[in-house]
Structures are given as C-alpha cells and as structure tokens.
C-alpha positions as CSV (number, residue, x, y, z in Angstrom):
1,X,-18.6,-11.3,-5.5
2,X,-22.1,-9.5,-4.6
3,X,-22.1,-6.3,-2.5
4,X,-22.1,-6.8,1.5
5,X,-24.0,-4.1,3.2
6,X,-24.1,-3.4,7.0
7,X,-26.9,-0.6,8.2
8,X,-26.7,0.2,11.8
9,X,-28.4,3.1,14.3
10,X,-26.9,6.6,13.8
11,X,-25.4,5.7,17.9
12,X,-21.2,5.8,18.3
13,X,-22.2,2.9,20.6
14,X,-22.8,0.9,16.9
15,X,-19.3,1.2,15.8
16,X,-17.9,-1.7,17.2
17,X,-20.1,-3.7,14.7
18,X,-18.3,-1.7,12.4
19,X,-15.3,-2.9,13.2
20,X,-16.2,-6.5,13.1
21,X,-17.4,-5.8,9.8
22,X,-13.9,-4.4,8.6
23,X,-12.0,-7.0,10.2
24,X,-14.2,-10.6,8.5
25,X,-13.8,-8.5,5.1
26,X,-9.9,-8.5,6.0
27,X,-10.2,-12.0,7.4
28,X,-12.2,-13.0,4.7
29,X,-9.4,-11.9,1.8
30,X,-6.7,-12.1,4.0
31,X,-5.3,-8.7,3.9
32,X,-1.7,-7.7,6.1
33,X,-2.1,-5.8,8.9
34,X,-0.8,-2.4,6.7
35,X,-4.3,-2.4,4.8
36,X,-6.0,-3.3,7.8
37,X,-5.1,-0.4,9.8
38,X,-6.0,2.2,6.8
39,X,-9.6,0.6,6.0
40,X,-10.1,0.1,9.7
41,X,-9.2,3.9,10.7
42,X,-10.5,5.5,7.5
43,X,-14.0,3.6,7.3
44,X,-14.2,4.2,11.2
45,X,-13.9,8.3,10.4
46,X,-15.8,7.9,7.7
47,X,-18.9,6.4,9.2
48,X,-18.3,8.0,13.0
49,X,-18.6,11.4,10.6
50,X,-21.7,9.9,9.3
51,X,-23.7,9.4,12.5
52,X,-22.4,12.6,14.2
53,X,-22.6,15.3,11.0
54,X,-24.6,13.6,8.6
55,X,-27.8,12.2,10.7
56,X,-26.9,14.6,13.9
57,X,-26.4,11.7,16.6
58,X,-30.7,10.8,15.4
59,X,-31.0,7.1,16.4
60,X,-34.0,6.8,13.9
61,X,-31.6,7.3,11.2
62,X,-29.2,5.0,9.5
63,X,-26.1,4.9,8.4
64,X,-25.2,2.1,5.6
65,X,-21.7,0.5,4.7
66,X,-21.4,-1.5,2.2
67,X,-18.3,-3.4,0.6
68,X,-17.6,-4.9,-2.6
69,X,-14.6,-6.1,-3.9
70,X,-13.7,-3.5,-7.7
71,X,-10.9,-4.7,-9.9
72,X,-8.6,-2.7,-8.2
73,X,-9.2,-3.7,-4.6
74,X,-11.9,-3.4,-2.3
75,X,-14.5,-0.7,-2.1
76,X,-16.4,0.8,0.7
77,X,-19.7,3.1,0.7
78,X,-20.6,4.9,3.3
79,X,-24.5,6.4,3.4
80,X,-26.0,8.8,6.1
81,X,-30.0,10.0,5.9
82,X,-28.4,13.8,6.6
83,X,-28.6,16.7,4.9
84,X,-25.4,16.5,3.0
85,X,-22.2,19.1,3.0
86,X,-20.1,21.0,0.9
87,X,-17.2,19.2,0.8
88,X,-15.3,21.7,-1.6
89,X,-15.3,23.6,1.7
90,X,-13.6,21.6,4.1
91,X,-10.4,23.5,5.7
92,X,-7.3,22.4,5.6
93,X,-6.8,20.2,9.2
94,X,-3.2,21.0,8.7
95,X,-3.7,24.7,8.5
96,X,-3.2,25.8,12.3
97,X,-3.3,29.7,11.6
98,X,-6.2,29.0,9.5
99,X,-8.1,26.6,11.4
100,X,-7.2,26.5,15.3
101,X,-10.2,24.1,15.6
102,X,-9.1,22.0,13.4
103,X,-12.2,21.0,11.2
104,X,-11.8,18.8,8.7
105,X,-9.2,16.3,10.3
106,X,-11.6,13.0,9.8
107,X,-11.8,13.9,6.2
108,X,-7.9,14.6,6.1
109,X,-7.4,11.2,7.3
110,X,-10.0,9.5,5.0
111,X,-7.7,11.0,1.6
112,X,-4.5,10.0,3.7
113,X,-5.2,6.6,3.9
114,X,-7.4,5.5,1.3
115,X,-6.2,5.5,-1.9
116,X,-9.1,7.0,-3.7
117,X,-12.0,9.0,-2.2
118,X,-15.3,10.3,-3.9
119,X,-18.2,12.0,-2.3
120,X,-22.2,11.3,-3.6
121,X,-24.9,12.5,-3.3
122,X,-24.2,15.9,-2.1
123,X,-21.4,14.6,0.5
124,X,-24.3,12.1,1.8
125,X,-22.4,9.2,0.9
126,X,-18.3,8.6,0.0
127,X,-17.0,5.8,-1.6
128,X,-13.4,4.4,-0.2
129,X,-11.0,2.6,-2.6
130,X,-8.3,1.0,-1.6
131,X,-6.2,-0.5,-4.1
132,X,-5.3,-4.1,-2.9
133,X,-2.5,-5.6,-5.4
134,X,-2.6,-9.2,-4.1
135,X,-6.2,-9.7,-4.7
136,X,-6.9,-11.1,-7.7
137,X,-10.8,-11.5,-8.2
138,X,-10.2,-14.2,-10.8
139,X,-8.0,-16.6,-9.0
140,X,-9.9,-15.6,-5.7
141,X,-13.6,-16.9,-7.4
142,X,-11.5,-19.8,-8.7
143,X,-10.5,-21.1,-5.5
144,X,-13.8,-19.9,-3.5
145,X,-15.8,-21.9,-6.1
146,X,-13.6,-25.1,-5.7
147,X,-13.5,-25.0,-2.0
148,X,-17.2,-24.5,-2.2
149,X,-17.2,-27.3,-4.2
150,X,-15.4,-29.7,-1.9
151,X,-17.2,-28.5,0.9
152,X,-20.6,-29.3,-0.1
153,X,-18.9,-33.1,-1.4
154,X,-17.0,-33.6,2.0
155,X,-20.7,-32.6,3.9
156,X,-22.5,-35.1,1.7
157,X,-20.4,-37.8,2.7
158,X,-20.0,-37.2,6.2
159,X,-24.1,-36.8,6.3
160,X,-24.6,-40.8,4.3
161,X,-22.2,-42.1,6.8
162,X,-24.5,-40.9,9.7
C-alpha cells in the first residue's frame, strides 16, 4: 500500500476535505465507527493546530496529511510550513489552577485518542498511530489484488461484448 497524501491551504474553511479524506481511508478499510471517531477528532486537532499555530491562519502555506497503512494500523502525518514548537512545554489541559486558559487541550486529545504520537521536525510535523487489530496488510493485498484482478477480467468482457 503506497502513501496517500492530501495538501490543502492553511484556511479552517479546508477541513471539511479533511474529513472526507479520513472518512474514504475508513471506508476504504472498513474501520467501526469506535476508530472512526478517534482518527476523525484527533487528525481534525491535529491539522486545525497546524493551520492556526503552525502556518498562523497564512493561506500561501500548506499543511500536508498523509496516510499509510504500518504493520500495526494505520498512520497519519501531519506537516505545517511554521516555525515549529516546543512541545516538551505544553501545559497540562487538565491542570485548571495551572492553566485557566487551558492551552494544550488539542494536544491532550491527540495522546488521548491515538494510540501513539510522535512530534518531527521541531513539532512541525506529528505522526498519529492508531493500532487497528483487524487489519491485516497481508490478507488485505491478497484480496485487493484478486478483486483487482476480477475487475479488470469482468471490464474486458463487458467491453468485447459492446
């Protein structure tokens, strides 16, 4: 399975093609509704974080997702053109005395619901894994290659008997 990338404008306005994104990857490898919601809200935060942190709400910059499927599950990779951050430093969302603002909550969510989180390149790009037990890449390839297969026979019969 190759990498699938999606680049759109650093505008909020973009997420919805986001979310289509998310939800033909779950279509696609026909994930429940319980890993649906987690990628769907965590990759939202993620890349919502990119566009308003990372490249400052600046429509001439990108942000990136891209998806591939890892031996454990699916991965996503989120990339913004910003600065980067510390993330050593976010506060605690949870800490109320601490941090009445509450900074940090999109990141907060992002570890609560994926199951494995790393930030790159000076916190200008994290990586999502999700740890999907009921794909298997082998049997999945298997079965994509012989549907593949009967596809392309099925479409050269129905195209002779045109």
């Amino acid at each position: 399975m190759k990498k699938h990338t999606l680049n759109i404008k650093s505008d909020i306005h973009e997420l919805p093609e986001i979310e289509r994104f998310i939800e033909n990857v779950c279509d696609y490898y026909n994930l429940n509704n319980n890993y649906f919601g987690n990628i769907m809200v965590a990759v939202n935060e993620a890349v919502e974080n990119a566009i308003i942190h990372g490249n400052e709400n600046n429509a001439n910059k990108t942000v990136s997702l891209q998806f591939e499927l890892v031996p454990s599950g699916i991965l996503f990779t989120i990339e913004d053109e910003g600065t980067g951050f510390d993330f050593n430093s976010i506060p605690d969302a949870t800490d109320i005395e601490k941090n009445p603002e509450k900074k940090g909550t999109g990141i907060y969510l992002i570890k609560a619901l994926a199951d494995d989180v790393k930030f790159l390149s000076k916190g200008r790009k994290i990586q999502l894994t999700f740890n999907i037990t009921s794909i298997n890449k082998e049997v999945f390839i298997n079965r994509k290659q012989l549907i593949d297969k009967y596809l392309k026979v099925k479409k050269g019969i129905f195209e002779k008997n045109k």
